[in-house]
N, C-alpha and C positions, 0 to 999 in steps of 0.2 A: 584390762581394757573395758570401759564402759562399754554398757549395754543400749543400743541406739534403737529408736522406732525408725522404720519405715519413710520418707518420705515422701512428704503429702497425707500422709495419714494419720490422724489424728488420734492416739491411743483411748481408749474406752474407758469406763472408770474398772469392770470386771476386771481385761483386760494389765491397767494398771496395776490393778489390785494383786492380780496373781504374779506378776515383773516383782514386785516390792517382797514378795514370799518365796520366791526361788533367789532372787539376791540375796536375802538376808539368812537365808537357809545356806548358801555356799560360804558365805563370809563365817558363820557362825560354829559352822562345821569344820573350816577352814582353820580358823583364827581364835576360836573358845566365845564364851559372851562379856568375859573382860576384856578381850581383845578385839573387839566389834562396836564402835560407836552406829549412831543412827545419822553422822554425818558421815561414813564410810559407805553405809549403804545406801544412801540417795548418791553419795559421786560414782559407784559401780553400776548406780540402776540410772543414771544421768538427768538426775532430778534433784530437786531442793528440798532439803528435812522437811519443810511446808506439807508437800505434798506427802510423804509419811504420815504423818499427822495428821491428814486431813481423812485419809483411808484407818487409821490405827492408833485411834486419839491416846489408850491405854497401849501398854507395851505389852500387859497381858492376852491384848487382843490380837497382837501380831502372833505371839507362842501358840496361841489357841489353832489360829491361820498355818501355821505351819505344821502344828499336828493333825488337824484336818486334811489339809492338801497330800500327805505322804498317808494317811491311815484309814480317810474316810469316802463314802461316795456323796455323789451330787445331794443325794438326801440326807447324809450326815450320818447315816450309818457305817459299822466298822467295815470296811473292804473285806476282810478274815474272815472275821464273823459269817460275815454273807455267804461267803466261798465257800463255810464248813458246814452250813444249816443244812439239816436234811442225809448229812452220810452219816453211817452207821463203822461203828468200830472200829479196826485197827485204819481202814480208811481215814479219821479223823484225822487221825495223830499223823499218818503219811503225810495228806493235804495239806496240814498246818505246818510240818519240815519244812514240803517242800517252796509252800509260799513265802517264810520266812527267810530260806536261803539263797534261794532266787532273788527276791528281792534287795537284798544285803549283795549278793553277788554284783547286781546291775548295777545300781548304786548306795554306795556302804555313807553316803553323807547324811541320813538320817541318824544310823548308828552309831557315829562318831558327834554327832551334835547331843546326841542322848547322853553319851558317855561326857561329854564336855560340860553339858547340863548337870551331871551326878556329879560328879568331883569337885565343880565349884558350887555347888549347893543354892542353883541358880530357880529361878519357879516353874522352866520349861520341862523338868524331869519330874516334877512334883503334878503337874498340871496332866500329862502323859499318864504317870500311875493310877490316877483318880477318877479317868475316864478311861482309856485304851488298854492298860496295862492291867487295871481288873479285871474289868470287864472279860478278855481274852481268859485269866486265868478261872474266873466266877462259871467260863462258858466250858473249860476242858472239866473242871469241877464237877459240874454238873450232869456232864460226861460218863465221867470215870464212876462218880456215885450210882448212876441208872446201871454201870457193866456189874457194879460189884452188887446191885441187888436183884440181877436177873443171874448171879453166881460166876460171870463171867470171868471176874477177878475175884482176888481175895479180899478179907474184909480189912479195910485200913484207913487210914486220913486223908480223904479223896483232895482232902488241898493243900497236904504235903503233895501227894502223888501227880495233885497238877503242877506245880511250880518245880517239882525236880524232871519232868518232861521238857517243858518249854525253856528250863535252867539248862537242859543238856544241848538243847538246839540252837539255845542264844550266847551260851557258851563257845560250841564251836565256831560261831557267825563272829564273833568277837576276837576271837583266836586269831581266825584265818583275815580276816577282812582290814582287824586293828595293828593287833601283833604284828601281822606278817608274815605269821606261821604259814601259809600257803607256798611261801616262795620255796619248802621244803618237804609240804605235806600237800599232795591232791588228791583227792577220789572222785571219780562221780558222782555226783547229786544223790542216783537212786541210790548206790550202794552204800552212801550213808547216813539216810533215809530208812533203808531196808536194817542196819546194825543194830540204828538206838532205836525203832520201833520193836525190834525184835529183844534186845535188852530191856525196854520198859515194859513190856508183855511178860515176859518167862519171869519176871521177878517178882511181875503183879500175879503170875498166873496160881488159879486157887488148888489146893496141893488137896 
């Protein structure tokens, strides 16, 4: 079912702008990026390829639109990020579970468009790793390198030890969200939250 404006109301370009990124985010998430023309998503968003075009002259400009709209805030910083600056410790690693699987929980159509982006080896999962996808790991990094030189963990490869963290919580997200594993396995948020911080601690922890 197209997506209709209001009438009498004449849509905005902002406005506009953000219709063309949530269509093309469900279609894409939906359908893969081979299966998503840009005359599919102006007939869902009830508009003419024209006007695509006219907001997202590059197609790289749309992916870029869509990773920001799902990752960033109004000032183009990461959402995470923000949400994780300034706590200390095993707090980090909580906070960043539990904003990952919340939000995967509410809706998993980012996750699935990442995962459609990886397998057809599209530029939107490329574009993600090189901005969001570092960055986040660059920032647990940095992290985990300050615990292990105040002794708090032990000494090791602070960027193994980020990406087998965020690997266990994207893992799960992926499991439950994609697979379907959910329809057989549930737990509360906190309680597993509380599991894998409690397993990536005891494992890091300096003997």
């Amino acid at each position: 079912m197209q997506e209709r404006k209001k009438p009498g109301r004449r849509m905005s370009g902002a406005d506009r702008k953000a219709q063309i990124v949530r269509v093309a985010t469900q279609l894409f998430a939906k359908n893969g990026f081979k299966g998503t023309t840009t005359r599919e998503i102006a007939r869902k968003a009830g508009i003419s390829e024209a006007v695509i075009f006219k907001h997202f002259s590059r197609k790289v400009d749309l992916y870029k639109a869509i990773i920001d709209s799902r990752c960033s805030e109004g000032t183009g910083q990461s959402r995470l990020i923000n949400h994780l600056k300034g706590k200390k410790g095993k707090e980090v690693f909580k906070d960043l579970a539990s904003f990952l699987l919340s939000e995967h929980q509410k809706d998993s159509s980012f996750l699935r468009l990442l995962t459609y982006s990886a397998l057809e080896k599209h530029d939107l999962s490329e574009i993600f790793i090189k901005t969001k996808g570092l960055e986040l790991i660059e920032f647990i990094e940095s992290h985990i390198k300050a615990l292990i030189d105040e002794g708090a963990l032990k000494k090791t490869d602070p960027a193994i030890a980020a990406r087998a963290f965020v690997g266990m919580v994207l893992h799960y997200s992926i499991s439950q969200e994609i697979y379907g594993l959910k329809k057989y396995f549930e737990r509360p948020n906190d309680t597993v939250i509380d599991v894998f911080v409690d397993i990536f601690f005891e494992g890091m922890k300096r003997r």
